[in-house]
PAKEKOL-613254 format. One line per 2 residues: number of its first residue (from 1); their letters; for each residue x, y, z of C-alpha. Coordinates in nm, 2 decimals, decimal comma, m for minus. Layout:
N
NUM	A	X:Y:Z  ...
//
This chain:
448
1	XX	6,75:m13,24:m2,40  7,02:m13,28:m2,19
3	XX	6,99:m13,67:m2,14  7,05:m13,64:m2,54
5	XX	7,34:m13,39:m2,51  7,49:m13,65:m2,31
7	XX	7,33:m13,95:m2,56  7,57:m13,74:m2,84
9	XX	7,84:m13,74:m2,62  7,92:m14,09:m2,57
11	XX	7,84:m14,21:m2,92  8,11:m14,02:m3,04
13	XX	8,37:m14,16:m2,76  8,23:m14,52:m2,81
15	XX	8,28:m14,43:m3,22  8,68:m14,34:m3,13
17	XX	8,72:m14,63:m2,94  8,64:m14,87:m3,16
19	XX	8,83:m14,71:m3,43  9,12:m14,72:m3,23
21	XX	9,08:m15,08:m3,12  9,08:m15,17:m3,52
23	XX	9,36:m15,00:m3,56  9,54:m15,14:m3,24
25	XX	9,67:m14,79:m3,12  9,62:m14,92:m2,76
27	XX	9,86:m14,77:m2,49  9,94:m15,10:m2,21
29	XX	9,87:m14,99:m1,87  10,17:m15,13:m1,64
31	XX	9,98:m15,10:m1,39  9,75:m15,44:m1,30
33	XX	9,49:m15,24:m1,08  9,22:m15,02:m1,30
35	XX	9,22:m14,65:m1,22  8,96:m14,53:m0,99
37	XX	8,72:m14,32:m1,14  8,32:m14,23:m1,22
39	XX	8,20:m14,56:m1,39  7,93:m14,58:m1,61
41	XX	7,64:m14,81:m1,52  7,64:m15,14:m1,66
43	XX	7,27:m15,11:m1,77  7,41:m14,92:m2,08
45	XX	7,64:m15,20:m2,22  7,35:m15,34:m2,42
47	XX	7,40:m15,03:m2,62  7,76:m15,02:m2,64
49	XX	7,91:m15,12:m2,95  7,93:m15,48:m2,95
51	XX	8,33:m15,52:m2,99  8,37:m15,33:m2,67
53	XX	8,05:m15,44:m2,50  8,21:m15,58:m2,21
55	XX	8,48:m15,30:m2,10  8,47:m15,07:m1,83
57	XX	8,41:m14,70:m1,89  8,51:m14,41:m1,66
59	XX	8,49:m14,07:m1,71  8,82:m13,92:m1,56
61	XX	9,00:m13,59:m1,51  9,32:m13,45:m1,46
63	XX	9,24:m13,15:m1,29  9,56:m13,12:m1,09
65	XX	9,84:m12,87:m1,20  10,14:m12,87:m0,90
67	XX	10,18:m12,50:m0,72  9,85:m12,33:m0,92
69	XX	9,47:m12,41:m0,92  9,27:m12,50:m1,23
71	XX	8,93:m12,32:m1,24  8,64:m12,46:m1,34
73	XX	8,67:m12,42:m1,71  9,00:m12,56:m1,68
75	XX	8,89:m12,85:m1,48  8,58:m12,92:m1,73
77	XX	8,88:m12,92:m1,99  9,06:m13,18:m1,88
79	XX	8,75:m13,42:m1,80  8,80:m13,74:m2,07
81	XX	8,62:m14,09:m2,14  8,80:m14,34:m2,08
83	XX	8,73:m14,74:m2,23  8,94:m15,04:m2,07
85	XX	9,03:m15,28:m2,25  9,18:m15,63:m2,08
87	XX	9,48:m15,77:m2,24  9,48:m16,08:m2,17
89	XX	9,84:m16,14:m2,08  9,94:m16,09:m1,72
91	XX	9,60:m15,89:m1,65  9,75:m15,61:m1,79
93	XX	9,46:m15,34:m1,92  9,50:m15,07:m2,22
95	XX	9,27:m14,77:m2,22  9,16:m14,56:m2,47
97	XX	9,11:m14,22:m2,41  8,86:m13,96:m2,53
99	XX	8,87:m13,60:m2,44  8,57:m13,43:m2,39
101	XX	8,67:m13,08:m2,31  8,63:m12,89:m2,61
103	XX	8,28:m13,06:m2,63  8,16:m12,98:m2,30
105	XX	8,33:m12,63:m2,31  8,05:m12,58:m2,65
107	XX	7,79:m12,79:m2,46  7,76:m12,64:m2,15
109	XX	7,67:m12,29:m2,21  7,41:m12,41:m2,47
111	XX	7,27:m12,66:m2,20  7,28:m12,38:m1,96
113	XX	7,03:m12,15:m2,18  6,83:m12,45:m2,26
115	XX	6,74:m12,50:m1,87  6,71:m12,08:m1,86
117	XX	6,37:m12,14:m2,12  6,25:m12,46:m1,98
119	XX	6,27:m12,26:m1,61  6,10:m11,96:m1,77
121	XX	5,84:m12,19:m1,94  5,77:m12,38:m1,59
123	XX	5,72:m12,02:m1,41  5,46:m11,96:m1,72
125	XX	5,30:m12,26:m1,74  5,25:m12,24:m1,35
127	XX	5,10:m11,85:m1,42  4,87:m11,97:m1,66
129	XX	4,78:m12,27:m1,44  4,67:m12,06:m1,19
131	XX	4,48:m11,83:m1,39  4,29:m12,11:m1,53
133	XX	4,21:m12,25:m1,22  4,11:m11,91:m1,08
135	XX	3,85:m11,87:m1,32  3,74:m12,19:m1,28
137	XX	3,64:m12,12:m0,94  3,55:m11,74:m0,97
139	XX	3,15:m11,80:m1,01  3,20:m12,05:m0,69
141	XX	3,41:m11,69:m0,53  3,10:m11,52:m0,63
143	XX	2,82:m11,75:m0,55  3,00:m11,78:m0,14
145	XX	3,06:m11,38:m0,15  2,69:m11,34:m0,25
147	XX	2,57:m11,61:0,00  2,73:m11,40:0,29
149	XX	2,59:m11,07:0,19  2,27:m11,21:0,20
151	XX	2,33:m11,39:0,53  2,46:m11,08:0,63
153	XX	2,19:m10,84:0,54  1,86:m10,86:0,76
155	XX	1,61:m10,73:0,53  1,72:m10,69:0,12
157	XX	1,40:m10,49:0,03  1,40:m10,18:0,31
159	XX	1,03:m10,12:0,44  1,05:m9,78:0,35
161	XX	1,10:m9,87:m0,05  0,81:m10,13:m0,02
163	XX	0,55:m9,92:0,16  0,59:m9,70:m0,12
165	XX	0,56:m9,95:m0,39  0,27:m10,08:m0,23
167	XX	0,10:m9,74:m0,21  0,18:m9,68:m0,60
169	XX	0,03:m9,99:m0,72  m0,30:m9,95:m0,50
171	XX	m0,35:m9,62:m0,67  m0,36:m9,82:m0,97
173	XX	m0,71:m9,89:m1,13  m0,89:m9,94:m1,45
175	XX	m0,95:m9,59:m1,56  m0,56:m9,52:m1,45
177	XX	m0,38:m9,87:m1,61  m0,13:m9,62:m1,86
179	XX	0,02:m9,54:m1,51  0,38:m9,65:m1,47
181	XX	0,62:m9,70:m1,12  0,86:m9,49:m1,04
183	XX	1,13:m9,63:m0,74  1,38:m9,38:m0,64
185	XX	1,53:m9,61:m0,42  1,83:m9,70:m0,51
187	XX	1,79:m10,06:m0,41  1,81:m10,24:m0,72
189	XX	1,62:m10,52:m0,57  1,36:m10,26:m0,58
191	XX	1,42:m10,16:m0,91  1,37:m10,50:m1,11
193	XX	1,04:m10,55:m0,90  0,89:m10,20:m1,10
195	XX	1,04:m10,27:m1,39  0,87:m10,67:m1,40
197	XX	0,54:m10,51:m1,26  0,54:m10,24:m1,51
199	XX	0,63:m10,47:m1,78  0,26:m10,69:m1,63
201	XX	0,07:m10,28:m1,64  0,20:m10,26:m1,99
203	XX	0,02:m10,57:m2,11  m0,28:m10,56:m1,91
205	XX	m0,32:m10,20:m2,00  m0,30:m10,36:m2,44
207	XX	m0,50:m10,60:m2,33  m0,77:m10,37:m2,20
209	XX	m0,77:m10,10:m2,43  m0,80:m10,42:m2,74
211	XX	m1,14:m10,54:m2,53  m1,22:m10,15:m2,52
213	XX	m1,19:m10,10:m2,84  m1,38:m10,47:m2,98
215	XX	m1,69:m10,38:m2,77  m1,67:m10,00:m2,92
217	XX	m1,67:m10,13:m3,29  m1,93:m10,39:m3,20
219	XX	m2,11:m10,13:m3,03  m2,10:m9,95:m3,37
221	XX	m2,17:m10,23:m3,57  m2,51:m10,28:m3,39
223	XX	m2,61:m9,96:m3,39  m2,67:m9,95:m3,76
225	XX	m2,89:m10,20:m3,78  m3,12:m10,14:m3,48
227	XX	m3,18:m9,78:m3,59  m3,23:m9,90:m3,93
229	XX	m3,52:m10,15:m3,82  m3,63:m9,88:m3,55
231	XX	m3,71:m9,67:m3,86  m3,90:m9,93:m4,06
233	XX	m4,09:m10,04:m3,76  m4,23:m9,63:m3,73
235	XX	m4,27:m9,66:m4,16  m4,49:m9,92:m4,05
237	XX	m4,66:m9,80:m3,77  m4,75:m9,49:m3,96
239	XX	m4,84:m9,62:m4,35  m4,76:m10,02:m4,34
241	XX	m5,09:m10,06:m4,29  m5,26:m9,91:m4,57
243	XX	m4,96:m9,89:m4,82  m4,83:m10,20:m4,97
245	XX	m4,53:m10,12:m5,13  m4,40:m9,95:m4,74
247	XX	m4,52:m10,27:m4,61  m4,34:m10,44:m4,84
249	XX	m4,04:m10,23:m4,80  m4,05:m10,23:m4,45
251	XX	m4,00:m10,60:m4,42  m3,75:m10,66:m4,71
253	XX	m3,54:m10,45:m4,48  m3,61:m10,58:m4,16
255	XX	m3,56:m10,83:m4,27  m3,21:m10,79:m4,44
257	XX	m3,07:m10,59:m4,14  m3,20:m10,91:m3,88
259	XX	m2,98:m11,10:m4,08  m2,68:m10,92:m4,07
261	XX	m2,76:m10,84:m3,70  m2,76:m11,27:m3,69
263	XX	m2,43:m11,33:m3,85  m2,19:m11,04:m3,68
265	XX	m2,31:m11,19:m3,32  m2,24:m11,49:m3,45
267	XX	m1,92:m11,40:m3,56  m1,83:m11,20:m3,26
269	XX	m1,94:m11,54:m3,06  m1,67:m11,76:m3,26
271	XX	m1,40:m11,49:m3,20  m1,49:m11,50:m2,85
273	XX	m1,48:m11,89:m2,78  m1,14:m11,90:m2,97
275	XX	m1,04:m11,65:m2,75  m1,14:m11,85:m2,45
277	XX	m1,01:m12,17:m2,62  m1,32:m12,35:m2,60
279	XX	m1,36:m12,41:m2,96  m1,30:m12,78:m3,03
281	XX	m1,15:m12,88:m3,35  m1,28:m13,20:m3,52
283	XX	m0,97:m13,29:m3,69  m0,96:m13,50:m4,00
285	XX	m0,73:m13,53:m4,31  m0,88:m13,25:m4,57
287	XX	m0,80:m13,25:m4,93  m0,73:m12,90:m4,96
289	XX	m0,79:m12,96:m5,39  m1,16:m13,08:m5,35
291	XX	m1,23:m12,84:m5,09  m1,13:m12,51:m5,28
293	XX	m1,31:m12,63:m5,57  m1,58:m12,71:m5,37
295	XX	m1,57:m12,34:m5,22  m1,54:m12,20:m5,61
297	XX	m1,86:m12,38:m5,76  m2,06:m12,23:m5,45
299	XX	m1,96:m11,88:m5,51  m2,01:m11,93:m5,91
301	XX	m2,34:m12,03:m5,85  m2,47:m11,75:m5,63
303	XX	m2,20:m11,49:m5,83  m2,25:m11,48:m6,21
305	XX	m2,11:m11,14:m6,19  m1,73:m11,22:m6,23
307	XX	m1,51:m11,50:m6,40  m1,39:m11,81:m6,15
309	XX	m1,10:m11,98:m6,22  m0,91:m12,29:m6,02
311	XX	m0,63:m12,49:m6,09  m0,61:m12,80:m5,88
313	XX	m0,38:m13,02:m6,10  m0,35:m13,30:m5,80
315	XX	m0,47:m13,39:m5,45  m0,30:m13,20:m5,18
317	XX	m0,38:m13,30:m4,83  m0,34:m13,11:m4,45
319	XX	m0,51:m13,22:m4,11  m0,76:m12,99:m3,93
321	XX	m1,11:m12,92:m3,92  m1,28:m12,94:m4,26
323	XX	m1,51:m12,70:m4,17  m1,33:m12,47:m4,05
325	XX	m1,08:m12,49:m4,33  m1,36:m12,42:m4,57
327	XX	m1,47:m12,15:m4,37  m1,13:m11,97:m4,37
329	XX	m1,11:m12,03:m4,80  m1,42:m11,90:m4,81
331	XX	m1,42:m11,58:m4,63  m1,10:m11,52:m4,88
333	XX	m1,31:m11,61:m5,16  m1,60:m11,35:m5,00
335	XX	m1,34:m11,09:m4,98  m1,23:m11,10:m5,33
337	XX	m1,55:m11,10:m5,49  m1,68:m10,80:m5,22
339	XX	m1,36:m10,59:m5,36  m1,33:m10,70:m5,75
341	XX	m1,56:m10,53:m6,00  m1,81:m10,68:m6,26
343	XX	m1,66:m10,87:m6,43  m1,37:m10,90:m6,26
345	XX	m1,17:m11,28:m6,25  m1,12:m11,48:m5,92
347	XX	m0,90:m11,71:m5,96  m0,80:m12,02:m5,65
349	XX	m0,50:m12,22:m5,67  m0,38:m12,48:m5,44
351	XX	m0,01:m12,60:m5,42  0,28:m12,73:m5,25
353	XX	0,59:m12,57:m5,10  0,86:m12,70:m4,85
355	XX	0,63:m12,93:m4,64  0,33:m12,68:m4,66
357	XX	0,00:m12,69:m4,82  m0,11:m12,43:m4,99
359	XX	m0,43:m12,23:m5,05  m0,38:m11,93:m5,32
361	XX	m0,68:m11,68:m5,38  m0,55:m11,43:m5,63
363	XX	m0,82:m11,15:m5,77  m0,83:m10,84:m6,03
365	XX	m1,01:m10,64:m5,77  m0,93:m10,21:m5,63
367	XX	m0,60:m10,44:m5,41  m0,49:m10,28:m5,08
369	XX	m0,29:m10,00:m5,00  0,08:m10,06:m4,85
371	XX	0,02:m9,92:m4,51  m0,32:m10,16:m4,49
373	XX	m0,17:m10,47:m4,54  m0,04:m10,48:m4,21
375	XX	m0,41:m10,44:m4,05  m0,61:m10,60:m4,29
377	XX	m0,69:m10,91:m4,01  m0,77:m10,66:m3,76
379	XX	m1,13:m10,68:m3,60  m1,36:m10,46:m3,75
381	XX	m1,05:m10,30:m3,97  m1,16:m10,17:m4,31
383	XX	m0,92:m10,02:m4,57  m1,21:m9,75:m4,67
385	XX	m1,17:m9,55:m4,37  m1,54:m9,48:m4,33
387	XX	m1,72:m9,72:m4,17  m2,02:m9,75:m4,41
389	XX	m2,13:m10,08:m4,51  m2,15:m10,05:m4,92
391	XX	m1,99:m10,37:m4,98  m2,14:m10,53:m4,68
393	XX	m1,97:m10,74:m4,34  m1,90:m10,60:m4,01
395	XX	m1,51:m10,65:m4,09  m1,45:m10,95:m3,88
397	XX	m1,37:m11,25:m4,15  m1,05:m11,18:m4,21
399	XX	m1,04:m11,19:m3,87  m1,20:m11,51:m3,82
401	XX	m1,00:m11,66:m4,12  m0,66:m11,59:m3,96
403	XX	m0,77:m11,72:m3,63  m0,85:m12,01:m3,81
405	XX	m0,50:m12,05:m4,00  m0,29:m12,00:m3,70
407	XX	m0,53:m12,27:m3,51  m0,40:m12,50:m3,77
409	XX	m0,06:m12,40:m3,74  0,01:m12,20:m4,08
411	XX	0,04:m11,89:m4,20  m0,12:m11,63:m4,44
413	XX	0,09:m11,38:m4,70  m0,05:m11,12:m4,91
415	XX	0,08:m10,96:m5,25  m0,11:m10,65:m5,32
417	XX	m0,11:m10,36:m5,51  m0,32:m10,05:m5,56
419	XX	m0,60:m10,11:m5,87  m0,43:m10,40:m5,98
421	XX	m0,55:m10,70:m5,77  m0,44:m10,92:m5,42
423	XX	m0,32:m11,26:m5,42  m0,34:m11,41:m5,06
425	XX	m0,12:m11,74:m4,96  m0,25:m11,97:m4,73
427	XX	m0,01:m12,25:m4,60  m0,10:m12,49:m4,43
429	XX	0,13:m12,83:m4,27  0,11:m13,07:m4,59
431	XX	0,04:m13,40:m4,53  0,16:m13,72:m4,68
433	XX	m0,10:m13,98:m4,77  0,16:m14,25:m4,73
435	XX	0,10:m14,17:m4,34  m0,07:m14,28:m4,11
437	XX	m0,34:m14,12:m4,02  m0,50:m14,22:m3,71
439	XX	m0,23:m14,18:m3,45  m0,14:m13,85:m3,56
441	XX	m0,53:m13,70:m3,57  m0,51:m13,84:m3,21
443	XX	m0,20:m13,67:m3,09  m0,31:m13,35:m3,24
445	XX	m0,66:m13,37:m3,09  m0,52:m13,44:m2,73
447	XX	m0,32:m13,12:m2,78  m0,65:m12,92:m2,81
//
């Protein structure tokens, strides 16, 4: 700023010079040596006008009053640029004169705020620097601060605090897993250790009372039958043998209940290999449109009770196990028909939405309450409350089916409402028949 000040300056005093060479109001120097004064370099003739390029220029003062002393205002008053110009005759020199007082009188106090901010500006820019760079380095500040505390400290965790940690969790068994540490320490070290190992007690203790619970329904679930073929085996030992129609009876229901007996321990043995992952998948491309036709025509043939609908306009293709797919659609299927009445319609869709493929089993059946939606694919979870078997199962296929679903990597929805009907969504990844299908089936088969 002040380099342009000055810039302003001499363009005006270069400006009066010329205009006073043109009009040849030159004052002749008599005397043949040039006045000493402050010269200006030379480097700035290439930007001096170019009538004058080649005269000297001095910036003078008179700052010299006989018997009193000019102050500095005064002295900056009298200060004046000052342009030689050569003659030619007898080396005699003319000068022109500019004064600059009344500009530098303005100028000064301007320049003099001017350098008041940028100082002000340096100090803040220098605070601000040094803030910035102090954060910068405050997690390094922290990190060597927490390195010497350490280094400093023999022992973090005090003996006391983990003898009695150590006694807690001991007095920790099966029959006692709700149990919970308590640290009064006030080591916080200490602290995060019970929280983290209560945090394990928590899901080890879900974990157990879920197993607790599966073995008590299955439990239940094999009772019925065994006492039921207990009884039939006395109705035999007593009248089988002399009374057809108990004979009969007696094995019709044996029978039936053997069968049932069959397919819950084989169900309960496919929930507990998928629990231990050892359930392979035999991955394939399905056409999700064939197969829940497929599924339909089965259960029309076997179920002349209610009205089967499907709409499969066009082919709509996922990769998993066919089998297993088919299992999932058909445990739906099952469900619907168990909970619609006579004559009742069932009615399977299939679809596509946002890269999924999609299964829809909608039915007119009794439909689920709000607050059993949520549990509905809960082992041996019925929405009946008692745990009678009127429309058959041991309450494990909707179980099975979304073990199945999430295997494949999709998801299940359900719409229902009370004595109007269910629809349940099954999506599953779509796939595109313009790909590939060999490298995929083996990427996704290494997974497993």
């Amino acid at each position: 700023m002040i380099i342009l000040f000055l810039g302003v300056v001499v363009m005006r005093a270069e400006t009066y010079a010329v205009e006073m060479v043109q009009t040849a109001g030159i004052e002749e120097n008599s005397s043949e040596e040039v006045p000493q004064g402050i010269g200006l370099p030379k480097v700035l003739q290439y930007f001096y006008p170019e009538k004058l390029r080649t005269s000297l220029r001095q910036v003078v003062w008179d700052g010299f009053i006989p018997g009193r002393k000019l102050t500095h205002w005064e002295q900056l008053a009298s200060i004046k640029y000052r342009v030689w110009v050569e003659l030619g005759e007898n080396n005699a020199y003319a000068y022109i004169d500019y004064p600059l007082g009344e500009l530098l009188l303005f100028l000064f106090p301007l320049m003099a705020v001017l350098l008041a901010f940028e100082f002000l500006f340096l100090l803040d820019s220098i605070g601000k620097g040094a803030r910035a760079i102090r954060r910068a380095l405050q997690p390094i500040a922290e990190l060597t601060q927490t390195a010497r505390k350490i280094n400093t400290r023999k022992n973090i965790l005090s003996d006391p605090g983990l003898r009695a940690l150590t006694g807690t969790i001991d007095n920790i068994d099966a029959a006692e897993l709700d149990k919970r540490i308590s640290v009064s320490s006030t080591q916080k070290e200490l602290k995060e250790l019970a929280a983290a190992i209560n945090g394990l007690l928590e899901r080890v203790h879900n974990a157990y009372r879920s197993q607790i619970r599966f073995v008590s329904d299955a439990s239940h679930e094999l009772r019925t039958p065994i006492a039921v073929i207990q009884g039939y085996a006395n109705l035999l030992d007593r009248w089988g043998k002399h009374d057809p129609e108990a004979l009969q009876e007696s094995i019709d229901a044996i029978k039936s209940e053997a069968e049932y007996m069959k397919s819950l321990v084989e169900q309960l043995l496919f929930l507990a290999r998928g629990d231990n992952d050892s359930l392979q998948l035999s991955l394939e491309r399905v056409n999700l449109s064939e197969l829940a036709a497929e599924v339909v025509r089965e259960a029309a043939m076997i179920d002349p009770q209610h009205e089967f609908q499907t709409y499969t306009d066009h082919d709509i293709y996922t990769v998993g196990d066919v089998q297993l797919i088919k299992q999932a659609v058909r445990i739906l299927v099952d469900n619907s028909i168990k909970y619609t009445p006579p004559g009742g319609t069932i009615t399977v869709k299939t679809g596509s939405d946002k890269g999924y493929a999609q299964v829809v089993v909608q039915d007119t059946g009794i439909g689920i309450g709000p607050e059993d939606v949520p549990l509905v694919f809960e082992r041996f979870y019925r929405s009946d409350d008692s745990r009678a078997r009127k429309t058959g199962g041991a309450g494990l296929g909707l179980s099975i089916a979304k073990w199945i679903i999430d295997r494949h990597k999709g998801y299940v929805e359900i719409l229902s409402r009370k004595d109007i009907g269910t629809r349940i969504t099954v999506s599953f990844p779509q796939y595109e028949i313009e790909q590939s299908v060999t490298p995929d089936l083996k990427e996704e088969e290494n997974e497993d």
